[in-house]
Short mmCIF file of the C-alpha atoms (twelve columns), coordinates in Angstrom:
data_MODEL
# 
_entry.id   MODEL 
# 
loop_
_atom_site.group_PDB 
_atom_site.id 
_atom_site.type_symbol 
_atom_site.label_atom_id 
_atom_site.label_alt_id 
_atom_site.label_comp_id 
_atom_site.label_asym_id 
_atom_site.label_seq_id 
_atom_site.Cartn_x 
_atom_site.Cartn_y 
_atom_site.Cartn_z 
_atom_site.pdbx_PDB_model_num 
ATOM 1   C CA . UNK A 1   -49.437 -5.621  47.447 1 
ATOM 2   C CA . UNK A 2   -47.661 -7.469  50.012 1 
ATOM 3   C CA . UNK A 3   -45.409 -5.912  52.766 1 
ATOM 4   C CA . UNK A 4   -43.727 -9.039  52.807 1 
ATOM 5   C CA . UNK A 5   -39.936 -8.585  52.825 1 
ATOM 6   C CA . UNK A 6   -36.702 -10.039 54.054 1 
ATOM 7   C CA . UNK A 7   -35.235 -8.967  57.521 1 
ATOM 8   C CA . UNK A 8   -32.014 -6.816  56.588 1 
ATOM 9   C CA . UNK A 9   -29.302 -7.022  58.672 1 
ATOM 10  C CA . UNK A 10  -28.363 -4.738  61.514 1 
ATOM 11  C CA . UNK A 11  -27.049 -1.642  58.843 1 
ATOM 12  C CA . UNK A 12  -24.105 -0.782  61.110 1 
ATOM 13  C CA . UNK A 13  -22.790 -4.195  60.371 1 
ATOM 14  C CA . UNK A 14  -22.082 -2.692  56.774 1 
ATOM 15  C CA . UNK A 15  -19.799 -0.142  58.048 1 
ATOM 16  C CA . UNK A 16  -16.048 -1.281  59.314 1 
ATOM 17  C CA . UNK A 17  -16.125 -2.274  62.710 1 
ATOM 18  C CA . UNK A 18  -15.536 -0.158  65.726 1 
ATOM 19  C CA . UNK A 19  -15.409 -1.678  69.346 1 
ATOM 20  C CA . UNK A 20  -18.813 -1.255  71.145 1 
ATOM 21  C CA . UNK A 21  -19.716 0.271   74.758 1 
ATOM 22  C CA . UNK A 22  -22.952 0.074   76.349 1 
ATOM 23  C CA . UNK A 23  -26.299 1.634   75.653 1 
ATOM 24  C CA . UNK A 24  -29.354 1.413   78.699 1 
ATOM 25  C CA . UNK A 25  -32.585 2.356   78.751 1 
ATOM 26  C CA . UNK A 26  -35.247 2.554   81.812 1 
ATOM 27  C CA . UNK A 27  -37.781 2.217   78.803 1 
ATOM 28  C CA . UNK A 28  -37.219 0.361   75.551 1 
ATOM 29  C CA . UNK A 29  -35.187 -3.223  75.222 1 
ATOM 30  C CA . UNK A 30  -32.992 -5.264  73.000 1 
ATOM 31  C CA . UNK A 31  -35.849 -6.948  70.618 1 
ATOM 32  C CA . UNK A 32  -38.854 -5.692  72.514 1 
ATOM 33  C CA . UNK A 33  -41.890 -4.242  71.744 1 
ATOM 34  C CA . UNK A 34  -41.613 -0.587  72.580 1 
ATOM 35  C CA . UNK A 35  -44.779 0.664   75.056 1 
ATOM 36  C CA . UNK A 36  -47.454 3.288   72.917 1 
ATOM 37  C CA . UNK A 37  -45.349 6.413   74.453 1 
ATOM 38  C CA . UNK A 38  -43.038 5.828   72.260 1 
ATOM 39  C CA . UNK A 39  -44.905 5.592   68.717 1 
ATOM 40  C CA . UNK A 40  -45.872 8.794   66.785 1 
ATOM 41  C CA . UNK A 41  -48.592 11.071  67.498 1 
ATOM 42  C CA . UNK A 42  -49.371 11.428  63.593 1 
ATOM 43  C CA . UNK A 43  -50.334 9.743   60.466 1 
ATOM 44  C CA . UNK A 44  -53.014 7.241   61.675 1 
ATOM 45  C CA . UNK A 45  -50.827 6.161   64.724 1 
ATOM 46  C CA . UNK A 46  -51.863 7.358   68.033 1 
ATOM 47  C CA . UNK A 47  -48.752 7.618   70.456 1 
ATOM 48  C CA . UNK A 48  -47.034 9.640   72.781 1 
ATOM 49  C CA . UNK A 49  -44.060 10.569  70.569 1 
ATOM 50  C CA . UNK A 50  -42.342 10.462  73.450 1 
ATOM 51  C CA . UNK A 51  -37.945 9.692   72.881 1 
ATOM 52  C CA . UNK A 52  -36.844 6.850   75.218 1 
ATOM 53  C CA . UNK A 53  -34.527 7.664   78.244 1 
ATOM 54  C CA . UNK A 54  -31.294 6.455   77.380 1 
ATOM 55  C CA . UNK A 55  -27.652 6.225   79.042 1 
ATOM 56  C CA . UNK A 56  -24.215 4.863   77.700 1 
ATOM 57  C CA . UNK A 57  -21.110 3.872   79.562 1 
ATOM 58  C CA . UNK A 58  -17.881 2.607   78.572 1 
ATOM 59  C CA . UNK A 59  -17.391 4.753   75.711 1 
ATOM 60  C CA . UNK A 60  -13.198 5.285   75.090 1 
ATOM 61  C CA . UNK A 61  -11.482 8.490   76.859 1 
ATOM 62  C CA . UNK A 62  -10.574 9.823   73.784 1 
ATOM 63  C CA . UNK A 63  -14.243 10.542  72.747 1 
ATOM 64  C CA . UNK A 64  -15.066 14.396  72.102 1 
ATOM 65  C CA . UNK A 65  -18.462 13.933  71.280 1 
ATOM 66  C CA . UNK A 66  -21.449 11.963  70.795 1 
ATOM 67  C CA . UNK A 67  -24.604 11.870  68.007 1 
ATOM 68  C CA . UNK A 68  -27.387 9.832   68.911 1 
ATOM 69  C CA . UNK A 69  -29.690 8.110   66.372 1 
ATOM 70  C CA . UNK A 70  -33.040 6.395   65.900 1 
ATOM 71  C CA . UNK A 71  -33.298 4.322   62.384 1 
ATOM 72  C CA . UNK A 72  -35.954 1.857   61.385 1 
ATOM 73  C CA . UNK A 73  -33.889 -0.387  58.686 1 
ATOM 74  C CA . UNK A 74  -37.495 -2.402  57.677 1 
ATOM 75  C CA . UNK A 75  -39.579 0.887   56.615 1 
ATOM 76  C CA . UNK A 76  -40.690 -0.203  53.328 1 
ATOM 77  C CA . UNK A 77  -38.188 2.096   51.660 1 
ATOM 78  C CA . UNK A 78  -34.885 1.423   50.103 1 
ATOM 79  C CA . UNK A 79  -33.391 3.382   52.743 1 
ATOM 80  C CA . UNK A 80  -34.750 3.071   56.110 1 
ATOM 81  C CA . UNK A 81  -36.268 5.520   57.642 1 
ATOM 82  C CA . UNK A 82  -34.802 8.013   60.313 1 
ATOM 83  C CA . UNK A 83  -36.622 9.142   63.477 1 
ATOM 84  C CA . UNK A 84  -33.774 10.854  65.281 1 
ATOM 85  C CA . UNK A 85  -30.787 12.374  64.668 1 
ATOM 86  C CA . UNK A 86  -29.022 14.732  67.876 1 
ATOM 87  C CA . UNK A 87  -25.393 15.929  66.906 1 
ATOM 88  C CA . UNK A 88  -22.863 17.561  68.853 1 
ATOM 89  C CA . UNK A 89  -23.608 15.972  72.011 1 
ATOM 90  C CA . UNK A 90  -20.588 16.775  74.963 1 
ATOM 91  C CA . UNK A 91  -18.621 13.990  76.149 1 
ATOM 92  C CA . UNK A 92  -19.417 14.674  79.614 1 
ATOM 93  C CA . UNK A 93  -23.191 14.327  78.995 1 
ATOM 94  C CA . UNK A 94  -23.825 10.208  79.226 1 
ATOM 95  C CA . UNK A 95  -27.536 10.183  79.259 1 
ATOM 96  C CA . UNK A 96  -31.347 11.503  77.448 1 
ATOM 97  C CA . UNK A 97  -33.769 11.765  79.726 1 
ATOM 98  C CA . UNK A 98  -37.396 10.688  78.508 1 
ATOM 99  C CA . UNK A 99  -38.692 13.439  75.827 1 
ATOM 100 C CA . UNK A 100 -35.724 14.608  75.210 1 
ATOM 101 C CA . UNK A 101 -36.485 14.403  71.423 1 
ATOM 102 C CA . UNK A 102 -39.330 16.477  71.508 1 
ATOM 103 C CA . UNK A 103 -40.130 18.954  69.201 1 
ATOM 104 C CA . UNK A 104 -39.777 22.264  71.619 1 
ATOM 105 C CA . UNK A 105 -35.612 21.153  71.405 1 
ATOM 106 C CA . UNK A 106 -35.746 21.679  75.058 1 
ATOM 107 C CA . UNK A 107 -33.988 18.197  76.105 1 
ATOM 108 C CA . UNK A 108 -30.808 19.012  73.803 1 
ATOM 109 C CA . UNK A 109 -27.868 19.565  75.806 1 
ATOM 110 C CA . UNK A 110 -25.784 22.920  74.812 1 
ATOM 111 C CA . UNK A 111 -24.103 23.016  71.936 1 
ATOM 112 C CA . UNK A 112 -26.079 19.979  70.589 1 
ATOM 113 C CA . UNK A 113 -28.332 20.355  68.038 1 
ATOM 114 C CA . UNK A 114 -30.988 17.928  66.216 1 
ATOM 115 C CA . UNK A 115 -31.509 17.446  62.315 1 
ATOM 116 C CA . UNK A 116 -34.245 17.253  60.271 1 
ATOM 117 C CA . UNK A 117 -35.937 13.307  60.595 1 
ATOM 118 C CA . UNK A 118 -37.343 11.685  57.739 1 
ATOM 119 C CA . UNK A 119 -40.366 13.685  58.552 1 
ATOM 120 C CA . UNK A 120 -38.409 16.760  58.135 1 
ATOM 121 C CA . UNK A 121 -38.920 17.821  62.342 1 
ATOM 122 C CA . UNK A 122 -35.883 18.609  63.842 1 
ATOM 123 C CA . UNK A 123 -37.088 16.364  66.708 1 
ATOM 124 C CA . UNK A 124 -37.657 12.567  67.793 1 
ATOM 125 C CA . UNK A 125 -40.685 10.716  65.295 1 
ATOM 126 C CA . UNK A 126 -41.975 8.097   67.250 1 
ATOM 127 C CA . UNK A 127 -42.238 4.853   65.913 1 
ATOM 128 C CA . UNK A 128 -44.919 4.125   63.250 1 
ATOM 129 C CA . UNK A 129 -44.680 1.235   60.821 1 
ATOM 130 C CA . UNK A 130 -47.551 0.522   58.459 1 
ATOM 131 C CA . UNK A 131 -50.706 -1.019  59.987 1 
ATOM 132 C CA . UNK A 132 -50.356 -4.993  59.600 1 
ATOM 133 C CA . UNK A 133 -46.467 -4.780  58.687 1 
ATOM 134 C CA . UNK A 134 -44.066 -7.029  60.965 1 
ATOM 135 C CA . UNK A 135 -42.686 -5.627  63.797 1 
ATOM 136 C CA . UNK A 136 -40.047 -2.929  62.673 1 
ATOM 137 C CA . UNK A 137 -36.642 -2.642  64.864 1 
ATOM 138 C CA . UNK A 138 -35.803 0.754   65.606 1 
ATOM 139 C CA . UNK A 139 -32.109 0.570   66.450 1 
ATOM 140 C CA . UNK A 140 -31.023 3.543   68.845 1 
ATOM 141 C CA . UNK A 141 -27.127 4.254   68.444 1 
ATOM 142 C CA . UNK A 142 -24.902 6.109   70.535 1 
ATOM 143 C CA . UNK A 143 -21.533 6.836   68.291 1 
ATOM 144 C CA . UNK A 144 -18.661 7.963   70.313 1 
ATOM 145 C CA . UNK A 145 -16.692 10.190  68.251 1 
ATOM 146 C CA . UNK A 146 -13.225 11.605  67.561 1 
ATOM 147 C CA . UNK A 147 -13.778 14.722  67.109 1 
ATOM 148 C CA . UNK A 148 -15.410 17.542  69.251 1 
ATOM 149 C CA . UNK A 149 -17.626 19.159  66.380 1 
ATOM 150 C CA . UNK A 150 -19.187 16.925  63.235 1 
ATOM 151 C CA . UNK A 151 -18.386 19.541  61.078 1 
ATOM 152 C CA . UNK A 152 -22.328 19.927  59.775 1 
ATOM 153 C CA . UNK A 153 -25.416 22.346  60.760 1 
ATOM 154 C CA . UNK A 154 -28.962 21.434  61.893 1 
ATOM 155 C CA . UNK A 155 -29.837 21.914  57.734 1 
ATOM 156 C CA . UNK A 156 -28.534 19.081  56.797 1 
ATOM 157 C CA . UNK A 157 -29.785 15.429  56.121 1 
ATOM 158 C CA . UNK A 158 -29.518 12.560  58.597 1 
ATOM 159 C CA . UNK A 159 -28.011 10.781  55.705 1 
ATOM 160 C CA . UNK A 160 -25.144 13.755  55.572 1 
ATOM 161 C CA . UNK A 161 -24.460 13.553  59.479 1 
ATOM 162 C CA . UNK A 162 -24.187 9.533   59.350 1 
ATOM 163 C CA . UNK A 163 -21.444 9.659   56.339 1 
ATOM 164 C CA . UNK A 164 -19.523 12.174  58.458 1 
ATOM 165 C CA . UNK A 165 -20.133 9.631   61.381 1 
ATOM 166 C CA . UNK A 166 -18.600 6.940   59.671 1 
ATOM 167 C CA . UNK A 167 -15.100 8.764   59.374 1 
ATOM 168 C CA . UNK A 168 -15.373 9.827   62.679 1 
ATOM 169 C CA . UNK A 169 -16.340 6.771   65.370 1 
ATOM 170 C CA . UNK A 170 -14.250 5.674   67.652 1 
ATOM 171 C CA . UNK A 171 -17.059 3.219   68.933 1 
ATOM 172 C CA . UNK A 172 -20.719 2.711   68.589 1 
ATOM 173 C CA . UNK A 173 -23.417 1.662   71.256 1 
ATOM 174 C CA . UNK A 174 -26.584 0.002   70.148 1 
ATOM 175 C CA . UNK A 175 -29.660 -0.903  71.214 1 
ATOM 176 C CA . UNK A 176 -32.889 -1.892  69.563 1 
ATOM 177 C CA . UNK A 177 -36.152 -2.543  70.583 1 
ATOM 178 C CA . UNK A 178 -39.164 -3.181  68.038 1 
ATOM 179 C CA . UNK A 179 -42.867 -2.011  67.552 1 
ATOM 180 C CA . UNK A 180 -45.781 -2.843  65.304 1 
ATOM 181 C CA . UNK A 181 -49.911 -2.295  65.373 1 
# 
């Protein structure tokens, strides 16, 4: 079976457009291999599962909230895969530090909460593509929102908190580094 597939296009591209701000990171880059730290610490891959430090600027002043997301569009499933999902996050809080994912929920802000990954942990999954598959991009997103509550719980599925996104972004910051074995 080959893993062979086409490179799909960046999946917030699909949605209407929004103006964009800017997303930083002190560890990750645009179309760069992410460092080990930053893999998963599970299923045959031996990382630090470790979320990147992030910070956004720029963002508009009517923003009442932020969710921040980690998606791998090439997972070798119809529908991506998602690593990170953090909802609720304060307009006045403009960065992540380092392991702020992490599973013990101590890096979410108040009031914030995560939902379940793809992995069903209410935490960051570090990246893990399959052994010998192309490098995957795993596009962190920052959406500025409209409102100062999604209107969702930490039960629900990252697929539920991004179609509640979509009616509610004002403007979206993205940045995407890659990884493979």
């Amino acid at each position: 079976m080959s893993l062979e597939r086409p490179v799909d296009p960046d999946p917030y591209s699909l949605l209407p457009e929004v103006p964009a701000f800017t997303l930083t990171s002190k560890d990750v880059a645009e179309d760069e291999q992410m460092a080990l730290t930053h893999a998963y610490d599970g299923m045959g891959a031996d990382g630090g599962n470790v979320s990147p430090q992030l910070s956004w600027e720029g963002f508009p002043e009517a923003t009442k909230s932020f969710v921040v997301t980690c998606f791998d569009p090439d997972a070798p499933i119809p529908g991506g895969f998602w690593h990170w999902v953090l909802v609720d996050v304060p307009p006045t809080v403009t960065e992540r530090a380092a392991g702020a994912g992490g599973r013990t929920g101590s890096g979410v802000p108040s009031g914030s909460f995560q939902v379940p990954n793809d992995l069903g942990e209410r935490a960051y999954a570090g990246a893990a593509p399959p052994p010998g598959d192309r490098a995957h991009r795993y596009i962190f997103a920052v959406h500025a929102l409209g409102v100062e509550k999604l209107g969702v719980d930490d039960q629900v599925t990252p697929a539920v908190v991004s179609f509640n996104v979509a009616f509610n972004t004002l403007a979206r910051a993205v940045l995407a580094p890659t990884y493979a074995h």
